[in-house]
N, C-alpha and C positions, 0 to 999 in steps of 0.2 A: 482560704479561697484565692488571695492573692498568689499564694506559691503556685498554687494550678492552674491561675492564669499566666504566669510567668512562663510556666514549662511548657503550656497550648503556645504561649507564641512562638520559645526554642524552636518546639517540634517543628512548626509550620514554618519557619525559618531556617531548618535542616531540607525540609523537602522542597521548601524553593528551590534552595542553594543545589538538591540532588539533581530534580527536573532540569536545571540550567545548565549543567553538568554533563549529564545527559544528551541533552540537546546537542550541545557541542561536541561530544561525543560522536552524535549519530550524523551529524552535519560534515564531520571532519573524513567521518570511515564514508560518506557518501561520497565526498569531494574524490578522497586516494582510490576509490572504485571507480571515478570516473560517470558515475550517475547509475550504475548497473546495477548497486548493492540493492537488498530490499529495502522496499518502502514501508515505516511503518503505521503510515495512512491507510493502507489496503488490506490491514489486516485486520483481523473481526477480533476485540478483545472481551474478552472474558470479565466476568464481574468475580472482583476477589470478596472473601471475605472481610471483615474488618478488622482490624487488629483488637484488643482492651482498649488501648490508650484512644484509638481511632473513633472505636463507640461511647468510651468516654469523653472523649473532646466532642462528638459529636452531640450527646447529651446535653452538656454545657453551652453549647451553641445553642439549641434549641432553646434551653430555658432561660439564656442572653436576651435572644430576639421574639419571646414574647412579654418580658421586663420592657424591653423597648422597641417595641413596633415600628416608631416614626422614624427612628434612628437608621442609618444604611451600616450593617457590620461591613469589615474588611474584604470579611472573606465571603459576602454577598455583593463582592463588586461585579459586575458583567466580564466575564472571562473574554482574552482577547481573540479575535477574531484570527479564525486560521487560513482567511485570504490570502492575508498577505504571504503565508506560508507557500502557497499553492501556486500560486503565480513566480514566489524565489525558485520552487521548484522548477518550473517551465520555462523559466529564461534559463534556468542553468542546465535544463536539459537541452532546451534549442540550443546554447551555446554550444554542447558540447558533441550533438550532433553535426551542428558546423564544422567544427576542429576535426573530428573525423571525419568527414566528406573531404577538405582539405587537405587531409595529412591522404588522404586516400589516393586524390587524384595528383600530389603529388607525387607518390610512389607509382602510379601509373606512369606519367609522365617521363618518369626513372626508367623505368621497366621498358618502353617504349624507344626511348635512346640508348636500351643495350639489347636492343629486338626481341625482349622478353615481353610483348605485350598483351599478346595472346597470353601467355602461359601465366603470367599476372592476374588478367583476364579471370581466365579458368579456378584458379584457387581462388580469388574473390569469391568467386559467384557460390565455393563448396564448403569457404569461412562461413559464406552469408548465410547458405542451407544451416550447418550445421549451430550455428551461436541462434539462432532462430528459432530451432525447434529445441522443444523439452528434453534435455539430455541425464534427466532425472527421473526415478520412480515415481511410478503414479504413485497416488497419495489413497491410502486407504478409505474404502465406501466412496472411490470418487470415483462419476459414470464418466465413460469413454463416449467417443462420438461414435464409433463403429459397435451395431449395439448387439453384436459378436461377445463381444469382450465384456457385457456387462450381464450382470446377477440378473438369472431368467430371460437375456437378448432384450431386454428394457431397454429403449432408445430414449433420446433426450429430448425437452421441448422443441418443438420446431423442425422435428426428422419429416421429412414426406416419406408417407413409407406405401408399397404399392395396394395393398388395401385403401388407403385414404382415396389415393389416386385414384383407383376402379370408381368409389363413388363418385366420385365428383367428374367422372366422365358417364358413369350412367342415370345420375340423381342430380349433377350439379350441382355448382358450389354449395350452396345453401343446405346439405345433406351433412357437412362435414361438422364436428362441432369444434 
């Protein structure tokens, strides 16, 4: 029983060491991205299966902490709060919108002392259009706003569509559901 507590804490002392790893990982490719990279807050994750070793440690933990109820285990400590994460996020995004606003308006400023300022102008404004809008494949079963382009002309929550509209101009609001 000792060797199989020994290797529950390896293991869990591999997947710290991995998560932390990781972290930094994804911290570092966010930093060389400049903030643009994907966020992996925004994505919906999946629930894996568990591994043997995962539902056996998991096993073992359970029949730990009904031996000792009173007792706090390690790995029932209160996970840490991903405030703080959120908020590193958001200064490093405002920062880094700063830096571009400035790096911006100094290339204006440039562009303006070699009478290019219009014409600086103008590709801004077709930089701005283009990095702005989705420059990728829609993603499969995913509804469009124009509901043209969606399986059966199905529109999305929130569309006014002129049926709604006829009622609520001959029934009033109250008609619509």
């Amino acid at each position: 029983m000792a060797d199989f507590q020994e290797q529950l804490r390896q293991y869990r002392a591999q997947k710290r060491r991995k998560e932390t790893v990781d972290n930094f990982k994804d911290k570092l490719r966010r930093f060389w991205m400049l903030g643009t990279g994907t966020n992996k807050d925004t994505t919906i994750e999946v629930q894996q299966v568990p591994t043997k070793f995962e539902a056996i440690a998991e096993n073992s933990h359970d029949e730990a902490a009904s031996s000792s109820e009173g007792e706090l285990q390690p790995e029932e400590q209160p996970s840490r709060s991903t405030d703080h994460h959120h908020r590193e996020n958001n200064c490093l995004k405002y920062t880094l919108w700063a830096v571009y606003l400035l790096f911006w308006i100094t290339l204006y400023v440039i562009a303006i002392k070699l009478s290019f300022g219009l014409v600086f102008l103008m590709f801004s404004a077709l930089f701005g259009i283009y990095f702005n809008t989705r420059t990728e494949p829609k993603k499969r079963n995913e509804m469009s706003a124009y509901s043209v382009f969606n399986k059966n002309c199905e529109s999305i929550d929130g569309t006014l569509k002129a049926e709604q509209f006829e009622r609520e101009i001959r029934y009033g609001s109250g008609s619509v559901r």
